[in-house]
N, C-alpha and C positions, 0 to 999 in steps of 0.2 A: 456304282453310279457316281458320277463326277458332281461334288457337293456345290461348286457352283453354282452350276446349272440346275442343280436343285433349289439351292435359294432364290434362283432368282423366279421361282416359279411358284415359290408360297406367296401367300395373303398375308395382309399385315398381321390378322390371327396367326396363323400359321407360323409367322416368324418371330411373331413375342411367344407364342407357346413354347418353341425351340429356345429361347434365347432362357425361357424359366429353366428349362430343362437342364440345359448349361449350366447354368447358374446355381440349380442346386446339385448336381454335379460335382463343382467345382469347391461349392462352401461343405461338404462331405471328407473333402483332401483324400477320398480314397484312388483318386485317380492317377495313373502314372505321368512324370513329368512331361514327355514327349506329347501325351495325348491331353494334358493339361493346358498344353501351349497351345494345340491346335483347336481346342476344344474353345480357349481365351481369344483366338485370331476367327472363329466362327462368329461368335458371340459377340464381336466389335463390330465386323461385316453385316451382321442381322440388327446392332443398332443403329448402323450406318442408315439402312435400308428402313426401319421405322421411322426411324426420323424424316427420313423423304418423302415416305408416304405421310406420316402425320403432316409435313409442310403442305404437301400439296393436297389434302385436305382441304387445310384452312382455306389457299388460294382458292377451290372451288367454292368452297360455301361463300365467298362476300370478296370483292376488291373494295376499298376503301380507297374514293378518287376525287381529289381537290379540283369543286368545279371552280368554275369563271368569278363566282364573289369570291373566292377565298374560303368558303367554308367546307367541310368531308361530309362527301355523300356515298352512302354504303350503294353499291349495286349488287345486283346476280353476278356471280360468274360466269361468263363466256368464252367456253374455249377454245374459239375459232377468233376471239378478239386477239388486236394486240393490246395489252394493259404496258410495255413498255419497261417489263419486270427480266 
């Protein structure tokens, strides 16, 4: 199965679960160079992909949007608004 396409079809679970897995893996040293590296280039890819989701997280839960006085006023998110982000 092409690991792409597998990544790109986990959950943020799913993808730190892998990324520990890796990770302990990797801190073991028993693993061979070749499969170290590709194991190192997965594991960049999945915290690529956490990171996104954690961003757009946040985006959902609250925009923080400077009304007309000047002061920040937290809204709901809306994902059919434009926020302008």
């Amino acid at each position: 199965m092409d690991e792409k396409k597998t990544e790109n079809k986990m959950s943020f679970e799913q993808g730190l679960a892998r990324l520990e897995k890796i990770v302990a893996l990797l801190e073991r040293g028993e693993v061979p160079l070749d499969e170290s590296l590709a194991l190192y280039e997965e594991g960049a890819g999945l915290i690529k992909r956490c990171n996104a989701a954690l961003d757009q997280a946040e985006k959902r839960v609250s925009i923080l949007l400077q009304g007309e006085d000047g002061r920040i006023q937290e809204q709901v998110f809306d994902p059919n608004a434009d926020y302008g982000l």
